[in-house]
LODO-955458 format. One record per residue (C-alpha): residue number from 0; residue in one letter; z, y, x. Coordinates in steps of 0.1 Angstrom, whole numbers. Example, Ala and Ser with C-alpha at 12.3 -4.5 7.8 and 13.67 -1.06 7.14 Angstrom:
BEGIN
+-----+---+-------+-------+-------+
!   k ! r !    up ! north !  east !
+-----+---+-------+-------+-------+
!   0 ! A !    78 !   -45 !   123 !
!   1 ! S !    71 !   -11 !   137 !
+-----+---+-------+-------+-------+
# end
This chain:
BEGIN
+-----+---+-------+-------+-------+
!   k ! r !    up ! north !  east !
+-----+---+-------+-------+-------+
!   0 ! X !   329 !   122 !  -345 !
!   1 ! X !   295 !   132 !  -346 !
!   2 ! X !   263 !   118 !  -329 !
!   3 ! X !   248 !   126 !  -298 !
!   4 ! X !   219 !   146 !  -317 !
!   5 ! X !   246 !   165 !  -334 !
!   6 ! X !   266 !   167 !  -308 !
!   7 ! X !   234 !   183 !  -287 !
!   8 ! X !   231 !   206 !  -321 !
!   9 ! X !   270 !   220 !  -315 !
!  10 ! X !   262 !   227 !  -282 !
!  11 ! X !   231 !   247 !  -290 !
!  12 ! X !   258 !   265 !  -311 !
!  13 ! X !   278 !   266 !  -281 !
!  14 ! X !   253 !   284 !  -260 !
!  15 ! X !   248 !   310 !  -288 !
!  16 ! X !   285 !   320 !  -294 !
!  17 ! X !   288 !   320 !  -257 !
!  18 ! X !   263 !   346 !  -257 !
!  19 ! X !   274 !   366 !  -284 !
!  20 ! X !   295 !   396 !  -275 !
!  21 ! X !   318 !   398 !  -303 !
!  22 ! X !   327 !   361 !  -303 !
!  23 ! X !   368 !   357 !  -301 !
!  24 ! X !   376 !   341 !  -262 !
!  25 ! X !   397 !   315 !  -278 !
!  26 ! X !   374 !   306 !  -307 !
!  27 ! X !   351 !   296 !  -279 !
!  28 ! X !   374 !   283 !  -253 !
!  29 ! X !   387 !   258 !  -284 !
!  30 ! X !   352 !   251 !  -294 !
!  31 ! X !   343 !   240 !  -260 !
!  32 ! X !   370 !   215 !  -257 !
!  33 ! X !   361 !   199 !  -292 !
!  34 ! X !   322 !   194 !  -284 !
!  35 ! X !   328 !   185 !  -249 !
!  36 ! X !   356 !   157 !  -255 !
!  37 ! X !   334 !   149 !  -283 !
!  38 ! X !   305 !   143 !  -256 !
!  39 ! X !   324 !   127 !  -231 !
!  40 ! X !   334 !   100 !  -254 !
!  41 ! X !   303 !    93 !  -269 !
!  42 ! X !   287 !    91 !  -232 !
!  43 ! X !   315 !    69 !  -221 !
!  44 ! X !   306 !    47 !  -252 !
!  45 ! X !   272 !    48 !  -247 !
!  46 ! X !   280 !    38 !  -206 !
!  47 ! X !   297 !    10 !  -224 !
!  48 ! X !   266 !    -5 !  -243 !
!  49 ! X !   243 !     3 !  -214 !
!  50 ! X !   264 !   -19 !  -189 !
!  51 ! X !   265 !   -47 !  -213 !
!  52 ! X !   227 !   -48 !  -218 !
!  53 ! X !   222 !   -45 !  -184 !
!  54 ! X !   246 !   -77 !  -176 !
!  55 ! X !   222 !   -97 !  -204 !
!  56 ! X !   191 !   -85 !  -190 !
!  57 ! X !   202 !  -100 !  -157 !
!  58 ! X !   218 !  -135 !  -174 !
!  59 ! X !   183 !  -139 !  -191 !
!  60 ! X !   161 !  -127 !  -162 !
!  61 ! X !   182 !  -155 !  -139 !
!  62 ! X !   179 !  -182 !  -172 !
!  63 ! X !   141 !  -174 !  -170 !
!  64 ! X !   136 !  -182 !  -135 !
!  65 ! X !   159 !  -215 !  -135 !
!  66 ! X !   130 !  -224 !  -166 !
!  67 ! X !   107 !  -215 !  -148 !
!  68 ! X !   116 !  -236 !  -112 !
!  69 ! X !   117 !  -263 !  -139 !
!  70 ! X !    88 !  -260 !  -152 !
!  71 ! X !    69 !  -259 !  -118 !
!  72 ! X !    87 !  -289 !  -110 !
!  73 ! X !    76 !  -308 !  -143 !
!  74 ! X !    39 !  -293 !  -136 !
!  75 ! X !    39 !  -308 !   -99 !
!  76 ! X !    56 !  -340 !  -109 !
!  77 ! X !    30 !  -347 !  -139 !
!  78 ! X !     4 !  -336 !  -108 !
!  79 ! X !    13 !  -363 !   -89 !
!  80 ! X !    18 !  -389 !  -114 !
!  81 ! X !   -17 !  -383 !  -128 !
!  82 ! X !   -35 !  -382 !   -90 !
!  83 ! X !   -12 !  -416 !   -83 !
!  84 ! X !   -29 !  -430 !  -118 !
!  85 ! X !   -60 !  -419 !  -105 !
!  86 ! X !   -60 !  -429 !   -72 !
!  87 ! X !   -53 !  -468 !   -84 !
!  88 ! X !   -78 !  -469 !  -111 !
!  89 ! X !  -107 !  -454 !   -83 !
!  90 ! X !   -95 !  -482 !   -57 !
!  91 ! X !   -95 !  -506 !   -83 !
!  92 ! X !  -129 !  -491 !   -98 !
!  93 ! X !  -115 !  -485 !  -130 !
!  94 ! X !  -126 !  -462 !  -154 !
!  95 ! X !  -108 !  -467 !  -184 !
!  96 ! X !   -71 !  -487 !  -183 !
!  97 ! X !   -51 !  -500 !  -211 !
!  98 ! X !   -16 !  -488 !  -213 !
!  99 ! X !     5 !  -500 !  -240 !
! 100 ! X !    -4 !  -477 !  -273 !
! 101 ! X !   -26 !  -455 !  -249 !
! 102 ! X !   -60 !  -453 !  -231 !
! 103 ! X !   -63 !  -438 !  -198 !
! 104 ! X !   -96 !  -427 !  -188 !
! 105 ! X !  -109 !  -407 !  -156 !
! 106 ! X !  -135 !  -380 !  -169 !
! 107 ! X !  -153 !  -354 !  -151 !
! 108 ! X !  -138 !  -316 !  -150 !
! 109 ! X !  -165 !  -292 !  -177 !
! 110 ! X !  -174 !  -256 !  -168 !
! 111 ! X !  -195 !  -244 !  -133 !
! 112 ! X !  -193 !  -269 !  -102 !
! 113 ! X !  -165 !  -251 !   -76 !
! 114 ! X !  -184 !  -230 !   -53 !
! 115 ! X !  -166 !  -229 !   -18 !
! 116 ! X !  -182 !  -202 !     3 !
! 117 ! X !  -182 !  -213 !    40 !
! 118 ! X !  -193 !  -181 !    55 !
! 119 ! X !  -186 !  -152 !    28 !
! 120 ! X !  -199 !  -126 !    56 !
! 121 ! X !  -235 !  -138 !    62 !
! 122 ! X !  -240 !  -137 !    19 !
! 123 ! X !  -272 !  -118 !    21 !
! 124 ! X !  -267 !   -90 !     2 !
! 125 ! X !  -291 !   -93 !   -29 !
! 126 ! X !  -262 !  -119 !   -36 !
! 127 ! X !  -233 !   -99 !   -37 !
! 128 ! X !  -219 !   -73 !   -61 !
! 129 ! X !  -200 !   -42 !   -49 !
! 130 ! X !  -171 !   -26 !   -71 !
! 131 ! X !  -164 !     9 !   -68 !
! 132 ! X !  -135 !    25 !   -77 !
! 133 ! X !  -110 !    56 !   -77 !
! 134 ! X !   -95 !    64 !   -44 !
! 135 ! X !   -60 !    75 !   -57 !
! 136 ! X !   -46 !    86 !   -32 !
! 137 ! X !   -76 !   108 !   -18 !
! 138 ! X !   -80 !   123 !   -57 !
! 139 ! X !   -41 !   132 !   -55 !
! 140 ! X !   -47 !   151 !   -20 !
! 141 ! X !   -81 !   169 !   -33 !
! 142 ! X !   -57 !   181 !   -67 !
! 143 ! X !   -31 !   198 !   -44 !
! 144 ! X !   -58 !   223 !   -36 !
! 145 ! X !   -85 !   222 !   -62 !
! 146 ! X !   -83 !   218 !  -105 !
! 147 ! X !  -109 !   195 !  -118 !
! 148 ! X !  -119 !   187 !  -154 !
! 149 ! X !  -118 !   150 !  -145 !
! 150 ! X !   -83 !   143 !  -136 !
! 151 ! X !   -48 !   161 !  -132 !
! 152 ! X !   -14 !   155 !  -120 !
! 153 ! X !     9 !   142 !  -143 !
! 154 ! X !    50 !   152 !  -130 !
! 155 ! X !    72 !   125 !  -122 !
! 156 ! X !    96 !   109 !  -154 !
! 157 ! X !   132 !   108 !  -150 !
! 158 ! X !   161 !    78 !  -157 !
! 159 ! X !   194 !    80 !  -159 !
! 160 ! X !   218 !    73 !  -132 !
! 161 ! X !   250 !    56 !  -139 !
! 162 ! X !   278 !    53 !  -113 !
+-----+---+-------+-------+-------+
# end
């Protein structure tokens, strides 16, 4: 049994007896049957594989988002184990605290101060940057009835369908 790629190749060879005149009917008719059981089974074991990977991808995918709700739940646990440490040591007026083989100490966050804009609308504007960029969806209308040098249409891809 050959490979899909070969298999593609016999077909090509298909195509050409079936459009030579002084090919013999049942040479052809036998031909076809060959290639095309040939291609049926190698699609069918291909389906096989395909189906398979697609059951794994979905295991893993649902294993990485049961790691990943437990991970949030270990980040907002640690969250609220550190803020209740820190929330003693301020009432206390702690800065540092002895625990067992470990020092706990409150320290102030580096990098820039948080900036919390009140009123992001009366920013005057020697403050403010502006961004500009491509309209898609205008560009794609403006292509349907003009060519530029600066952008094109690219057609759709395709995917298999397996029902």
């Amino acid at each position: 049994m050959g490979t899909l790629y070969e298999i593609t190749n016999e077909l090509e060879t298909l195509y050409e007896m079936a459009t030579d005149p002084d090919c013999d009917p049942q040479v052809l008719t036998d031909t076809i049957e060959g290639v095309m059981g040939e291609l049926e089974s190698k699609a069918s074991s291909c389906v096989y594989v395909i189906k398979q990977l697609e059951m794994e991808q979905e295991k893993a995918k649902e294993v990485a988002r049961e790691f990943t709700a437990k991970a949030t739940i270990r980040e907002n646990n640690l969250k609220r184990i550190k803020e209740a440490i820190m929330f003693t040591m301020d009432r206390l007026g702690l800065n540092e605290l002895e625990a067992g083989d470990y020092k706990i100490k409150i320290q102030k966050n580096g990098g820039k101060e948080p900036l919390i804009l009140d009123h992001p609308e009366e920013v005057p504007d020697n403050l403010t940057k502006v961004t500009i960029e491509p309209d898609k969806d205008k560009i794609r209308e403006y292509l349907k009835d003009n060519s530029a040098s600066w952008a094109h249409i690219e057609p759709r891809g395709r995917h298999i369908s397996i029902k």
